[in-house]
N, C-alpha and C positions, 0 to 999 in steps of 0.2 A: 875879380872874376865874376862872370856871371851867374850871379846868386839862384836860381833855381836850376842849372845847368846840370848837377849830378843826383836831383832828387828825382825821389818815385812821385810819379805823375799826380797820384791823388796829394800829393805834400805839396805841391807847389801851388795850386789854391793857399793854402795859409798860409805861405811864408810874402805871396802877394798882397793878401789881406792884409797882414803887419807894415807891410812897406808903406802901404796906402794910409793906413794907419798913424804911422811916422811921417809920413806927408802932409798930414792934415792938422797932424800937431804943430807944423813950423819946421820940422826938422830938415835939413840940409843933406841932399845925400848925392853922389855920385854912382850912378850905376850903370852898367854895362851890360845888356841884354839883347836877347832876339825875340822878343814879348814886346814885339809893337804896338800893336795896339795899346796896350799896358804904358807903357814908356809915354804915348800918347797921352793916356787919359789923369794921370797922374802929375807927370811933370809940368814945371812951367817952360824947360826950354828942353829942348829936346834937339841935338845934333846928328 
């Protein structure tokens, strides 16, 4: 599910940070969102 979908607005800055975060470590992640731009700048493939 879309991981910042049922947070308060000010929380979803950090739980984005962390992802980026995991991203940049190597980490492998599948996510499903409506944070495009996000999904953009982060990912390497993006469908």
């Amino acid at each position: 599910d879309e991981p910042t979908s049922s947070l308060d607005p000010e929380m979803v800055k950090e739980v984005l940070d962390v992802m980026v975060a995991l991203a940049e470590q190597g980490t492998t992640m599948i996510c499903v969102t409506h944070e495009m731009g996000f999904a953009r700048e982060v990912a390497d493939r993006v469908i």
